[in-house]
C-alpha positions in Angstrom: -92.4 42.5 35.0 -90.6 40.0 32.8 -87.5 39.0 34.1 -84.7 37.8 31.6 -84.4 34.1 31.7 -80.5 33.6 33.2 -81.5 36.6 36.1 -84.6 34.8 37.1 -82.6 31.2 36.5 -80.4 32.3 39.4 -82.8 34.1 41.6 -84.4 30.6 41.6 -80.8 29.2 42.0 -80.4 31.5 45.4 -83.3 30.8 46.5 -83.1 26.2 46.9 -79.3 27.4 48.0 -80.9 29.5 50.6 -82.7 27.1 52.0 -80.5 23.8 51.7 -77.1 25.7 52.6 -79.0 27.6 56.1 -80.4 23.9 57.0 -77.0 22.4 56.7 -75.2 25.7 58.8 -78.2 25.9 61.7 -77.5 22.1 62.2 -74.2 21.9 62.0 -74.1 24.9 64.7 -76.4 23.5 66.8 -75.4 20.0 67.1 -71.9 19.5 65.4 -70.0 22.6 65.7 -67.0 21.0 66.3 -67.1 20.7 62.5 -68.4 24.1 61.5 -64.9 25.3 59.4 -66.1 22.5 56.6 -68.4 25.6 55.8 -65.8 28.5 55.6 -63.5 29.7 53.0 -59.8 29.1 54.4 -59.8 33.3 54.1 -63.9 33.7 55.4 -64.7 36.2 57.8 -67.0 36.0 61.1 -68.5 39.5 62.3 -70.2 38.0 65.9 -72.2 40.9 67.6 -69.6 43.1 67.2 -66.4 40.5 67.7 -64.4 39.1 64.8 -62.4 36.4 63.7 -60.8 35.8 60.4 -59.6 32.3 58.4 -61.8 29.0 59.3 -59.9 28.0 61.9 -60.2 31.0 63.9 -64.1 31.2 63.3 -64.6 27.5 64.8 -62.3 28.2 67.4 -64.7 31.6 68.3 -68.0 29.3 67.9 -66.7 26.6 69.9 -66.5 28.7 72.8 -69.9 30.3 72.5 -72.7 28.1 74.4 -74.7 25.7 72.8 -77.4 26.8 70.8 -81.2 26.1 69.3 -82.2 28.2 66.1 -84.8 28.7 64.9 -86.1 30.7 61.1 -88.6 32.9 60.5 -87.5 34.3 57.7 -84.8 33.6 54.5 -84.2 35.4 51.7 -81.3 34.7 48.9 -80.5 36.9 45.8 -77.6 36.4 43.6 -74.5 38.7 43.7 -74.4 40.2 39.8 -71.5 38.9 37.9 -69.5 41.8 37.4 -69.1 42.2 41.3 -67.5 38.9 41.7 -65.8 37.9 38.5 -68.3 35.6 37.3 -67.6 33.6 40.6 -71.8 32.4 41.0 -71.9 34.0 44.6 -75.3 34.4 46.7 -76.1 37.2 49.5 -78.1 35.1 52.5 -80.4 36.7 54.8 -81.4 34.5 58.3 -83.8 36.0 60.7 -85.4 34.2 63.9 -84.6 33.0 67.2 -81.7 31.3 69.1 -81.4 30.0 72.7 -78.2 29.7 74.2 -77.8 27.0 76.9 -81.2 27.7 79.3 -81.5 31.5 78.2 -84.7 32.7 76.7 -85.1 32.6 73.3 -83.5 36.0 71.3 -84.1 37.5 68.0 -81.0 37.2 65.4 -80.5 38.2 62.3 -77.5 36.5 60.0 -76.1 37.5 56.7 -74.2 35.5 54.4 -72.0 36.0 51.5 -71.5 32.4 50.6 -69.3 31.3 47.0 -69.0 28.0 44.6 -66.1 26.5 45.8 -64.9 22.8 43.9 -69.2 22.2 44.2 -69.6 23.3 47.5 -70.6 26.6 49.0 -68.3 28.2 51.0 -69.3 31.3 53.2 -67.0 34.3 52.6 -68.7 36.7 55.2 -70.7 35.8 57.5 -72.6 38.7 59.9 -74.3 37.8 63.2 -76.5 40.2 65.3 -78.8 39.7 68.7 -81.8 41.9 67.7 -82.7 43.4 71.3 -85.3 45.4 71.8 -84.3 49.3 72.2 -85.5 50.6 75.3 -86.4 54.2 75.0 -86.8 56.3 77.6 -89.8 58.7 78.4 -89.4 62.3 79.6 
């Protein structure tokens, strides 16, 4: 299949923000949280297993209480947000899968999305979706 030049341009484009913007979060979360907000939209929103917080300060304030963390990726994937969806704004869908330990815990499956925007040549997340992945236990009759 041949992709048109621009679409394939910013596939590529997601795909080196993908990977430099998840290095700079997982690090920032695991050893300087205290400055996580840098990474928010003044107006982003954090979906946390279920709890949420809305505006940057509110988000750091959430992840500062959580206990400190270790991730690690298995998987990333990036694809570009088409233009018409976001006003031209060059915005990028994020998908995080692997492991996290909090404090001395086992290790846990997660899964992150995020919706991250151009913002004065910075990306900015705008949504941001967190979920433990736990195994279902299914019961036998």
């Amino acid at each position: 299949m041949n992709l048109d030049p621009q679409v394939k341009t910013n596939i590529d484009q997601a795909c080196r923000t993908a990977e430099d913007f998840t290095k700079l979060y997982y690090d920032c979360m695991d050893k300087k949280r205290h400055q996580i907000s840098r990474l928010y939209l003044d107006s982003g929103l954090l979906t946390w297993n279920g709890n949420g917080a809305a505006g940057k300060e509110n988000i750091e304030k959430f992840l500062q209480e959580l206990p400190t963390s270790e991730h690690t990726i298995s998987t990333l994937d990036a694809q570009p947000v088409i233009d018409e969806a976001v006003e031209a704004q060059q915005t990028f869908i994020i998908e995080v899968s692997g492991t996290v330990r909090f404090e001395n815990n086992p290790s846990r499956m997660f899964q992150q999305t995020f919706m991250v925007t151009a913002q004065q040549d910075k990306w900015k997340i705008v949504s941001d979706c967190f979920r433990i992945q736990d195994a279902l236990c299914v019961e036998r009759k």
